[in-house]
N, C-alpha and C positions, 0 to 999 in steps of 0.2 A: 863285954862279952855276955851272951845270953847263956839265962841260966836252962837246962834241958835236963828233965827228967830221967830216970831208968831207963821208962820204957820209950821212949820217943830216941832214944841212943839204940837201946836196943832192935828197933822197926827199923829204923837204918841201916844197923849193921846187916840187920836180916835182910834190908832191899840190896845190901851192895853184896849181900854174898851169893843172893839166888841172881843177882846181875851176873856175875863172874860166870857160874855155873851155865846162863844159861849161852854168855860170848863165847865156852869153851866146847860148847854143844859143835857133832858134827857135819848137822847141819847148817849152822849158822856160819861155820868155819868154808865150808863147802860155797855156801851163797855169796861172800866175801872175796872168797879167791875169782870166781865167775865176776863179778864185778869188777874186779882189780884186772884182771884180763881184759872185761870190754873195756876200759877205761885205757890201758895200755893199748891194746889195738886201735883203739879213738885217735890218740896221739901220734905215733907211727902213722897211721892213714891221714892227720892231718898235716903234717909235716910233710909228707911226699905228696901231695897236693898246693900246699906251699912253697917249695923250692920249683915242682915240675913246672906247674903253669903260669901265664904270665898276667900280669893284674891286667884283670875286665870282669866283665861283672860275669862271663863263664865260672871265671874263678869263686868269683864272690857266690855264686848259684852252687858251686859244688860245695863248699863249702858249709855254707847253707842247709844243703839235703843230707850231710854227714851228718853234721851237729844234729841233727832233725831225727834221721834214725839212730844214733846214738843215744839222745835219749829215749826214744823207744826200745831198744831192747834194753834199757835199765829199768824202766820201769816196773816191770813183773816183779824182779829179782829186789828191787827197795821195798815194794809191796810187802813180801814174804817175808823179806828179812825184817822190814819193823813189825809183822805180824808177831813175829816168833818175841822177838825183842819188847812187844808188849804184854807179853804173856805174864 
């Protein structure tokens, strides 16, 4: 076991407490739920794209351009939220 000082305990507890603070923040709560919604929509739209159509490469193409714009509109929203998250 390593041996840790006062203060190197104490910068910790201090980094895990302004962490808490800042996950409980309303924006970050806000940016998380938006996410978890595209994230669920992603899913849903990939699945009815998976049972509706039938394997060829249409499928494999739509497929494809989902994944594609789903990560695009995540992107802003990881941006911001590791912005805040690095504060």
């Amino acid at each position: 076991m390593a041996y840790q000082t006062e203060s190197s305990v104490t910068e910790s507890w201090g980094s895990v407490e302004f962490r808490a603070t800042i996950e409980d923040h309303s924006l970050v709560k806000s940016l998380q739920a938006i996410l978890k919604e595209i994230d669920d929509q992603y899913e849903r739209e990939r699945q009815s794209l998976i049972t509706a159509l039938p394997d060829t490469c249409v499928k494999d193409r739509a497929l494809f351009m989902l994944e594609s714009r789903y990560y695009q509109r995540r992107e802003n929203y990881l941006r911001e939220l590791a912005a805040l998250e690095g504060l």
